[in-house]
C-alpha positions, 0 to 999 in steps of 0.5 A: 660862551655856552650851548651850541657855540660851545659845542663848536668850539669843542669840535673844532678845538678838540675833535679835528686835532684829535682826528689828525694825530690818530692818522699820523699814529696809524701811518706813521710806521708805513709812511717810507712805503707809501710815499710822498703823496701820503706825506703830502695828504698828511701835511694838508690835513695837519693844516686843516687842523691847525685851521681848525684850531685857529677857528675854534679859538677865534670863536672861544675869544670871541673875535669878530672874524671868527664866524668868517674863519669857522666856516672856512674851517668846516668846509676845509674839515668837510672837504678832508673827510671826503678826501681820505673816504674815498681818495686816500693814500693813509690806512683806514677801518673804514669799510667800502660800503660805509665811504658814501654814508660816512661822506655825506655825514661829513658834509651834511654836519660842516652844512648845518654849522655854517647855516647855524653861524650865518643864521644864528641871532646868538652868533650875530650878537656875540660877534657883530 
């Protein structure tokens, strides 16, 4: 595996879980405080990166669902971002203004990889 589908794996295997953990670190000591929503938030994005894990290493072993899985994962990643810029219940550095940018970043990212794993020629001969 090289190039661009490496790099995918790396985000999904690496970059997500990563993402997760510094939001369970950072919530973890006011989590009694606020409440079983933000519990909630956090058990749905601890599943988004154990999907996205799953996805990365579908893709790494190269089973022939993994495109299918990956863009289920990015999308899944996608909506997270949105969700804890703009509705979230956990602490965040995110400045006000930057909510908006930082969202469509996210989405517009989670849109080029899907195009990249229904388009590409290397994705089709590696895993049709």
């Amino acid at each position: 595996m090289r190039g661009w589908l490496l790099l995918l794996c790396v985000f999904l295997f690496v970059w997500e879980p990563l993402k997760f953990a510094s939001q369970l670190t950072a919530a973890m000591g006011t989590l009694s405080m606020r409440g079983a929503l933000a519990v909630l938030e956090l058990v749905a994005h601890a599943a988004v990166a154990a999907l996205t894990v799953g996805a990365g290493w579908a893709l790494w072993i190269k089973n022939p669902n993994a495109p299918g899985f990956a863009t289920l994962a990015l999308a899944g990643s996608a909506c997270a971002a949105v969700q804890s810029n703009h509705w979230s219940l956990l602490p965040s550095h995110t400045m006000p203004g930057d909510r908006f940018p930082l969202s469509a970043i996210a989405v517009v990212h989670a849109a080029a990889w899907i195009v990249y794993l229904r388009r590409s020629r290397r994705v089709r001969t590696t895993y049709g």
